[in-house]
N, C-alpha and C positions, 0 to 999 in steps of 0.2 A: 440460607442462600436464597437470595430473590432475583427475579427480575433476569430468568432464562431469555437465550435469542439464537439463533441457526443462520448460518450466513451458507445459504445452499448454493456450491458453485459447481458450474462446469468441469473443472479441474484439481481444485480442491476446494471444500467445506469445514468451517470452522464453529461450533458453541459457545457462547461466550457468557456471563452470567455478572449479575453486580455483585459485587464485594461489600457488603457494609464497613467491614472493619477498616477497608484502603479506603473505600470511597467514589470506589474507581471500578471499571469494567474490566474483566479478565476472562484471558482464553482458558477453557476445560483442557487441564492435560488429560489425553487418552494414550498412553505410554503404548497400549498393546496395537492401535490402529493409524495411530497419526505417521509424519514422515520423519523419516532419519532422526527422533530422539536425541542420538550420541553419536551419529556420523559426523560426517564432513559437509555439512550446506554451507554454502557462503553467505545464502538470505536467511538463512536461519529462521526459518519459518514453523519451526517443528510441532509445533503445536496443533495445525493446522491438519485434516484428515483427506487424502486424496479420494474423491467422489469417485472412486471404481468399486468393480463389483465380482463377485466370482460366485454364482451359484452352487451349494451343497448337492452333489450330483447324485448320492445315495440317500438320504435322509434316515433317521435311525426311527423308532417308535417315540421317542418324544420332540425328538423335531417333528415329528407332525402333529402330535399332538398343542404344539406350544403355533401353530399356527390357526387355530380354529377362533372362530373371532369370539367366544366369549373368555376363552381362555389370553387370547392376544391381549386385552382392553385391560387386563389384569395381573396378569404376568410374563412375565421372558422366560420362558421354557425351552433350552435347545437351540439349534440356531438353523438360519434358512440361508446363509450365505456367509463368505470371508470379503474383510471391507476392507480401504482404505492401503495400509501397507502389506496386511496379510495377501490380500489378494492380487496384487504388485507382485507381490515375492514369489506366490504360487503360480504364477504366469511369466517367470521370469524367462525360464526355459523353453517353454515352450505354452504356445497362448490354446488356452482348451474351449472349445465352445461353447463353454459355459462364461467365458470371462467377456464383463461387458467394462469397458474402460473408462466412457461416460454416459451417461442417461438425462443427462440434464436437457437438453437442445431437443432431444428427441420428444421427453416430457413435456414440454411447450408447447410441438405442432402436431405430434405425432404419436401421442401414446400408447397407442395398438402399436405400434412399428414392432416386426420382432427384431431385437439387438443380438440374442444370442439362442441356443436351443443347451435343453438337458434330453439327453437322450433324443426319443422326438417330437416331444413338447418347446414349440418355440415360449422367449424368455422376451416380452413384453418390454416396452418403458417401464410402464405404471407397475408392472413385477419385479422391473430392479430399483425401483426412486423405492416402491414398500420394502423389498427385502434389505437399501443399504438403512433408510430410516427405521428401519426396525431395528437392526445391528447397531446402528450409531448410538438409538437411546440407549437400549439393553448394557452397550458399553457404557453409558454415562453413570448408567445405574450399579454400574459393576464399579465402578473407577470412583464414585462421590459418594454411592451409600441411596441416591436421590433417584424418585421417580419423577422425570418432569412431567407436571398437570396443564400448568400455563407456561405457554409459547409463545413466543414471537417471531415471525419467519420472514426474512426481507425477502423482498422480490423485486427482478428489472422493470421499470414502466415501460418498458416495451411489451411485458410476457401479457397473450393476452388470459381474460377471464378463465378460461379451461386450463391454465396450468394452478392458478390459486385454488381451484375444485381441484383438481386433480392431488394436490400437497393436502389441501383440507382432509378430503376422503380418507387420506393413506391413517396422518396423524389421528383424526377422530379412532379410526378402527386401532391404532394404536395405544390409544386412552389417554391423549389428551383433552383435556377437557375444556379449556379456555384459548384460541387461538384467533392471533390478530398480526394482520401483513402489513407491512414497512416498506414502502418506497425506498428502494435504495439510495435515493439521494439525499433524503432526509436523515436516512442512518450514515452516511458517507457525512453527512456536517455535523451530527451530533459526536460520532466517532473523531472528528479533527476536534471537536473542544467548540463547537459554534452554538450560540444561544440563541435559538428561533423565538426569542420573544417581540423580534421589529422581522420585516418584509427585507427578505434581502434575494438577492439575485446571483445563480450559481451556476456555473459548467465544471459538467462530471465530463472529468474523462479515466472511462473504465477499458482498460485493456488487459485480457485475460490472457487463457491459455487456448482459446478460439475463435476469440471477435474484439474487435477496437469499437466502443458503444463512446457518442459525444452526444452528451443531453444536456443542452439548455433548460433551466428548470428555475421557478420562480418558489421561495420556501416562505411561509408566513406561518402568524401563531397559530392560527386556526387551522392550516393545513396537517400542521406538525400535529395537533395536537389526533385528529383522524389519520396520521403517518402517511399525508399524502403529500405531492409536490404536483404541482402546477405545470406539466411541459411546455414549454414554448418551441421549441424546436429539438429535432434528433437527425442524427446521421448514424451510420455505422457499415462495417466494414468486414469481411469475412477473413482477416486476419488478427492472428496472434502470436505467443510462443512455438503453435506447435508448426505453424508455418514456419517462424523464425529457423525452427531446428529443423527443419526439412532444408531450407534452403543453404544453410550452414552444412549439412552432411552432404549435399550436392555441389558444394563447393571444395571438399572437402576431397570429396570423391576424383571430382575432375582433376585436381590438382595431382592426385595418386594416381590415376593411369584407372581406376574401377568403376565397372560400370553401377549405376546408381540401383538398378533393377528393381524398377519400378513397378511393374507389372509381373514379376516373377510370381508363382503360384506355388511351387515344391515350400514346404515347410523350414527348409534348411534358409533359405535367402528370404523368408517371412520373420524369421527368427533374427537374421544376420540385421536384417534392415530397422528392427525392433530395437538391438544390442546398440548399434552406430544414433537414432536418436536418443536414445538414454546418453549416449556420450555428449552427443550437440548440446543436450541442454545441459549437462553438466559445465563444458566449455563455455558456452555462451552467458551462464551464468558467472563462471569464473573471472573472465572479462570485463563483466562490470565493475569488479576492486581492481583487478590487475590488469596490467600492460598486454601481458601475453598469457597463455593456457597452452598447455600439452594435448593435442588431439590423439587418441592411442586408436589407429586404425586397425582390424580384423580383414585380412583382403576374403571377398568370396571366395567360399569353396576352399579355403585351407582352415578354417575354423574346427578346432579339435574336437568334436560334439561330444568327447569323454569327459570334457572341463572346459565348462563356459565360464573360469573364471582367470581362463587363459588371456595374458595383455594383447593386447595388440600386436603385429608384426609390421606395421609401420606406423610411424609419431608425421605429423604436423602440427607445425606452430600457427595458432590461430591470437592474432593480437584484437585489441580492442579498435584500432583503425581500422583493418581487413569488416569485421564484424558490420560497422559502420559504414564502407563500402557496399557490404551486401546489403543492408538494409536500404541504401541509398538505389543500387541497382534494380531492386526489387520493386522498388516504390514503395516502399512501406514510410515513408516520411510525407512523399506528397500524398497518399490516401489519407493523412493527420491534416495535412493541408488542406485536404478539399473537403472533406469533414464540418471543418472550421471554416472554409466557405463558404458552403451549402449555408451555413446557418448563420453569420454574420454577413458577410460579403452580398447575398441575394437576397438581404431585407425579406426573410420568409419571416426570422424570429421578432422583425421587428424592433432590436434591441442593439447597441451597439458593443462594442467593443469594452470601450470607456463603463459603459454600464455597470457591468460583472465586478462584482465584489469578490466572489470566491472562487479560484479554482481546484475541484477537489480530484486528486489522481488517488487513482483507486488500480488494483489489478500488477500482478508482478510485473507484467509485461512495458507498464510505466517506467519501469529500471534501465529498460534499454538505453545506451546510449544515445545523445540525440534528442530523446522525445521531452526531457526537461529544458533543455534550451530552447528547444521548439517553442514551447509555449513561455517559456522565460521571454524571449525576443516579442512577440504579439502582447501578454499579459501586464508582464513586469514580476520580475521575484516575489513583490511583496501580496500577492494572493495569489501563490502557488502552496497547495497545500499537501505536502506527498510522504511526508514521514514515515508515515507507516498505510503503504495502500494494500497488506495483506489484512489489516486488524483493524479499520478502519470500520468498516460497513460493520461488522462483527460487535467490536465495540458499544459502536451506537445505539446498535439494538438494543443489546442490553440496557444500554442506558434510558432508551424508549420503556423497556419492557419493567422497568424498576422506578420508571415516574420521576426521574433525574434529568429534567429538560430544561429548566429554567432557572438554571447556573448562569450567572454572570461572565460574558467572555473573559476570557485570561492571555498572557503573553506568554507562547511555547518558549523562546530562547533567551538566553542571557543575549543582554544588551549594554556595549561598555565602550570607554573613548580610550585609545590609544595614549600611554605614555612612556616614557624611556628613562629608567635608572641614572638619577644624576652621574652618579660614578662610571656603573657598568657600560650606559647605553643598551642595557637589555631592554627591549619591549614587554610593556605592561600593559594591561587592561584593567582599568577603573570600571566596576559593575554599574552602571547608573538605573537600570531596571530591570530587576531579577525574575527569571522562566517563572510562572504561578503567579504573576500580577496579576491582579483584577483590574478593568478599567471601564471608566474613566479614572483617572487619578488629581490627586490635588495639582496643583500647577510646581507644586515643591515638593516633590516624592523625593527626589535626591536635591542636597543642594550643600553647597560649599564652597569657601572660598581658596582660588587658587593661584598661582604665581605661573606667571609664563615663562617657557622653556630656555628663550632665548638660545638654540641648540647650536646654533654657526656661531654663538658668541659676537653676535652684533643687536644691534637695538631691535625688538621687536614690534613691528607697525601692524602686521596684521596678527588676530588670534586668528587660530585655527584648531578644530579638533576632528579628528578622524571618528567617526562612529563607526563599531560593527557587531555586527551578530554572531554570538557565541554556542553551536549547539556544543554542551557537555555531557557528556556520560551520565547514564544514572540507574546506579546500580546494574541490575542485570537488565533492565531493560533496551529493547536495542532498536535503535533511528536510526534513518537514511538521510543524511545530508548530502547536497549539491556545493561545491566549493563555488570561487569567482572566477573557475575555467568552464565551472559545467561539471566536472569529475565526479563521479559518487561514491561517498563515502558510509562507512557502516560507524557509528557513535554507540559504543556501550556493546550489549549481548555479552552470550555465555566465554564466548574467547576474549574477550576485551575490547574489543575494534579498537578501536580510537578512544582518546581521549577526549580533545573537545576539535572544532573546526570552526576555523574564526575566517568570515566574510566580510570585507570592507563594503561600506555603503554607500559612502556621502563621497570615494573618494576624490573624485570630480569636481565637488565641492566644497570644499572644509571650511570654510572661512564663515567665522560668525559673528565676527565684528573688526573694526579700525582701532587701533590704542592711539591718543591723541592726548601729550605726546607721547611717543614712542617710551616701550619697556627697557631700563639700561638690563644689560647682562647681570652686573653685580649686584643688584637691587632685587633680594630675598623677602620684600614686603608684600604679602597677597596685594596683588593690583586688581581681582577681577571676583565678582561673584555669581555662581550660576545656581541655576534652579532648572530641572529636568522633570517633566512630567510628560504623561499619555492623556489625550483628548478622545471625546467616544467614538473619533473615527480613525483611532490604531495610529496618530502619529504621534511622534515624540516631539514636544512643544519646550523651548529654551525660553528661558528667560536670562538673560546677559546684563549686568551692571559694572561697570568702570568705577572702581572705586577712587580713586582721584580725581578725575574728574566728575566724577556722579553721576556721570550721562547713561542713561540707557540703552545699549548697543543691541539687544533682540528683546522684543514684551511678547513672552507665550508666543513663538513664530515657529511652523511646523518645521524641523530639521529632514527624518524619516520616516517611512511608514513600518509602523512592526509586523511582524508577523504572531 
């Protein structure tokens, strides 16, 4: 195993490491600390390790012994705290002051901040970022067999110098021995499948579980190769999910007749209010595949505190329009907009619009409804890049961290033209350029001759073909597709989501040449010859020949752009 990487987030934290054998970057299962494993997630993220923390409030003789730094640098003796789910699970009930929820923001400006106390020793940043990175490897070491030596650890270009010391410090006393930081933008392109071997020009946008970050970023080989990116302009915004579920459970609230209690102090309505957002983002996540979600409301003050694992005593229907509403109310769509005004709009970045080659969606909170049409309407579908914006950054690293940079781009989706079963009239799809292309491609990657439809049963004068893009299932792996309304869908994973999600492209456009004369109905003789290839700038180039009259109807003319 080579070519470790840590994608350290605010909300949750992922390890990712190269594969020799696939070829390809993969997430570290940690079965004992990641999220819901074998529950119920709709994003199905499970792999992924929630960045909480619950400090060991008694420590035994070799937990303290397994903390002393020459013992640290060498081995995992014992433990200094419960991570990720365990320490979720042990604060479920009731939140003990030793539980720090996140550390990452704090890590950044504020490392002395106390987050939490044991006893009455207050519990530092820089005492929960060492105790979960210590727990995290220890587990990796537990879970692979492997001590990681060499690391790679992305980090925001906003955090400054003092958080990369700060991670440094922890890791060295931890014993790794070789450690190098990754711009997260760079690992966000490498993680979509982009070859920083040419200067291309990128906007991240990262929306987490605490901030909406939009960086204008300029990526070239020699950047990539020091894992740096170029900023040209940033915005950002002090929203996220956990806002999102705030404002959902106060919606939520109003609508039941309960007050929100916001300010309550007694531990019973700290609890209650802790219980109701674990539901919002439940719901709120639910929403994104479905129409509507069950809200299973607790009213204050009747919660059975004998069994917190009592439902709810009143239900709201929370749909995906409602949701979308609130986000609209909130403003959480125009902060996306002024975002992307700041930085195009006020010529700060100096760059335009038309410029941007990639857009790379990074962070769950991209899922919201809304936020891919957003930039779908400004960008254009065909450099939106969002498949996967929890594995993404994680990914890349690894791929950084294993020396896997300068892969030739490739085409993520099946690409095929619409036809229809002479008999059935059932819709077909002809593959003309299959997900794993390399390009550029010859001008005749696909080519063949075909007879026109002639479907009304009258003489055909125009050809016409429908392209569209095919995301399909592959194996367990599991993608997020946007259909031609905007909807999002899940392709593949452990339950099967979908099978494939076919988006028409060109349909505005079909036509790709005149027949002259006209196709009869009954006339079974290939009348046309085509030829389908991709150029080095992602579109798909036709080549059209009439074969009865010989004429040339398209020479290599761009149809779409792929993805």
């Amino acid at each position: 195993m080579t070519g470790w990487a840590l994608d350290l987030g605010t909300t949750n934290s992922g390890v990712a490491r190269w594969d020799e054998a696939s070829g390809q970057p993969q997430l570290v299962e940690l079965p004992a600390v990641c999220r819901r494993p074998e529950g119920s997630d709709p994003l199905e993220a499970p792999r992924l390790v929630p960045s909480a923390v619950h400090m060991i409030e008694n420590p035994g003789l070799l937990d303290r012994i397994g903390t002393w730094r020459p013992i640290a640098r060498r081995f995992f003796l014992g433990h200094t705290a419960l991570i990720g789910r365990q320490a979720l699970e042990r604060n479920r009930d009731t939140a003990h002051p030793c539980f720090i929820p996140s550390f990452k923001p704090a890590l950044a400006y504020e490392s002395l901040r106390p987050l939490a106390r044991v006893g009455r020793r207050g519990i530092t940043a820089r005492h929960a970022a060492r105790a979960f990175l210590r727990e995290l490897l220890r587990e990796v070491k537990r879970t692979t067999g492997y001590r990681i030596r060499d690391l790679v650890v992305t980090s925001p270009v906003s955090a400054f110098e003092t958080y990369r010391a700060e991670v440094q410090q922890i890791l060295r006393r931890l014993g790794v021995r070789r450690l190098r930081f990754l711009d997260e933008p760079v690992a966000a392109a490498l993680g979509y499948g982009l070859s920083l071997s040419r200067e291309r020009l990128a906007l991240v946008v990262d929306i987490g579980g605490g901030t909406m970050h939009v960086v204008l970023v300029r990526l070239s080989p020699r950047g990539a190769m020091a894992g740096e990116a170029q900023v040209l302009a940033k915005q950002a915004r002090p929203l996220g999910g956990h806002a999102v579920d705030g404002w959902l459970l106060g919606s939520v609230c109003e609508e039941m007749g309960y007050p929100l209690l916001d300010c309550a102090d007694d531990e019973d309505s700290r609890f209650w209010r802790r219980l109701m957002l674990a539901e919002a983002c439940r719901v709120k996540e639910a929403v994104f595949f479905d129409e509507t979600a069950v809200f299973r409301v607790t009213p204050p003050g009747l919660l059975d505190l004998s069994d917190r694992r009592r439902p709810g005593a009143g239900v709201v229907t929370m749909t995906r329009d409602r949701l979308t509403e609130i986000l609209t109310e909130r403003g959480f769509y125009r902060a996306l907009e002024h975002c992307l005004e700041e930085i195009f709009d006020s010529g700060s970045a100096r760059a335009r619009v038309e410029d941007v080659e990639e857009v790379l969606m990074v962070g769950g909170s991209t899922l919201l409804p809304g936020v891919f049409g957003l930039l779908e309407k400004r960008f254009e579908r065909r450099r939106l890049r969002a498949w996967q914006p929890f594995e993404a950054v994680a990914y890349g690293a690894a791929s950084f961290a294993a020396e896997h940079m300068n892969q030739l781009d490739f085409i993520v989706h099946d690409y095929a033209f619409v036809t229809h079963h002479p008999k059935t009239g059932e819709v077909q799809h002809t593959v003309i350029v299959p997900r794993g292309t390399r390009f550029p491609t010859k001008p005749d990657l696909w080519k063949r001759q075909v007879v026109p439809t002639c479907a009304l049963g009258e003489p055909e004068t125009l050809f016409k073909l429908l392209i569209c893009e095919v995301a399909r299932s592959d194996g367990h792996e599991r993608r997020f597709v946007w259909d031609a309304s905007g909807d999002l869908h899940k392709v593949g994973g452990t339950d099967g989501g979908q099978k494939e999600v076919v988006v028409p492209l060109n349909e505005a456009s079909p036509t790709l040449g005149y027949l002259d004369p006209p196709h009869q109905p009954g006339d079974r003789r290939p009348r046309l010859e085509i030829a389908f290839g991709v150029n080095s700038e992602r579109w798909l180039v036709a080549t059209v020949r009439d074969l009865l009259s010989g004429k040339a109807l398209l020479d290599a003319e761009s149809v779409v752009r792929l993805m």
